[in-house]
N, C-alpha and C positions, 0 to 999 in steps of 0.2 A: 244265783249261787256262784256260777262262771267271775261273776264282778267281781263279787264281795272278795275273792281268795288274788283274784289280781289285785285288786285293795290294799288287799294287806300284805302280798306280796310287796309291792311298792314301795308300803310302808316300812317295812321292812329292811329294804334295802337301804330306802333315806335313814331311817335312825343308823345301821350300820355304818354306813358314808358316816354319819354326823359323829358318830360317835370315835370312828378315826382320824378324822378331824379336831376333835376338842384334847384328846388324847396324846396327839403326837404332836401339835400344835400351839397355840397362844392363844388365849381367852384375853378380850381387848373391850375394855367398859368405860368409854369418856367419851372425849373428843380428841381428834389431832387435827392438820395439818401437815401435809406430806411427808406422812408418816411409812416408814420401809422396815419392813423385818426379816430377818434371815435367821433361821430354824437350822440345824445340822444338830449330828451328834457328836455332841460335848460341848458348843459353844452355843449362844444366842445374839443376835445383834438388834438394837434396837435404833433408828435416826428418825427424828421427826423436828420440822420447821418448830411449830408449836405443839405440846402436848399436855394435857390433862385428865387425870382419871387414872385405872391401874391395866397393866398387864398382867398376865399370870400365866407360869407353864409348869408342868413336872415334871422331872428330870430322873432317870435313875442314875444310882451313884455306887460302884461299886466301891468292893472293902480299900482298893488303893486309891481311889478317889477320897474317899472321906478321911482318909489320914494324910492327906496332903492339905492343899491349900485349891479356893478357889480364887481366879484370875477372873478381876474386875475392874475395869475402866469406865470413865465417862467422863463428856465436858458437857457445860450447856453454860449459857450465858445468864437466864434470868431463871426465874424459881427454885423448886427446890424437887431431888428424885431421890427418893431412898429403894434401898430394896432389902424387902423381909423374906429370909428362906428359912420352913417351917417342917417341919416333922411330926408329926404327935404333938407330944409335950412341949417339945424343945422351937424357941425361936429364937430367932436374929436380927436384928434391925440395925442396917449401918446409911448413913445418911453419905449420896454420892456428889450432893451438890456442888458446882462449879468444877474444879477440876480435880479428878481422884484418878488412882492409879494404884492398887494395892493386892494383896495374897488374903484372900480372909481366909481365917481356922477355920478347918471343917471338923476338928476331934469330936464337936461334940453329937457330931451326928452318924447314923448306923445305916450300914450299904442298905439300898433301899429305895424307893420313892421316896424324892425331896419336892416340896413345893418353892418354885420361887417366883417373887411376887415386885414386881416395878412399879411404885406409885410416884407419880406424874402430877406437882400442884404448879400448873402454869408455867411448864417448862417452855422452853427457847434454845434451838437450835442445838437439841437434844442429839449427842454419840454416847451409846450406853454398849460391849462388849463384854459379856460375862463366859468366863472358859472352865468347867468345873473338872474334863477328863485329864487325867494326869497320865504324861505322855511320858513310857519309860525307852531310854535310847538302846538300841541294838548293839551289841560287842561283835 
């Protein structure tokens, strides 16, 4: 009986861990090569030699966040990266291939959990920087 409740103790604890982990984190389904990600609040970085397959994270966004713009970069030499950010109903798809630099609209989406999603077809020397917090200066 002593076992079983350390068992599931355990178990316990690893789904907790996992599930702070998927949560605050990147969900990463392909292949790379020396692939490096940096995780903070409001931005994500993605660099990988070769990459294929998608990334995926959620992001919360508040009311002044989604009436701005999100800041999004990326170069890569060969393939193609797009990235779809989804809400409910509402999605996005803007393709980042070769070299982009751009504000995308966020109007049409509502403070909240946003999903944003990196997909990866046989990218090369992948810099992908996405910044979604909108940063108001001090007087």
């Amino acid at each position: 009986m002593k076992k079983r409740f350390i068992a599931l103790g355990m178990l316990l604890i690893f789904a907790i861990a996992l599930a702070g982990c998927v949560g605050n984190g990147m969900v990463f389904s392909g292949s790379s090569s020396g692939m490096r990600k940096e995780l903070k609040d409001g931005s994500w970085k993605i660099t990988a030699k070769s990459i294929n397959g998608t990334a995926t994270r959620t992001v919360y966004m508040n009311a002044l966040d989604v009436k701005g713009a999100m800041r999004v970069t990326n170069a890569n030499s060969e393939g193609k990266v797009f990235l779809i950010i989804s809400q409910g109903d509402v999605e996005k798809t803007v393709e980042l291939s070769g070299e982009f630099s751009e504000d995308i609209d966020m109007s049409d989406f509502e403070p909240g959990s946003v999903k944003l999603r990196l997909k990866f077809e046989k990218a090369k020397d992948v810099k992908v920087t996405i910044t979604w917090t909108i940063i108001v200066p001090h007087n």
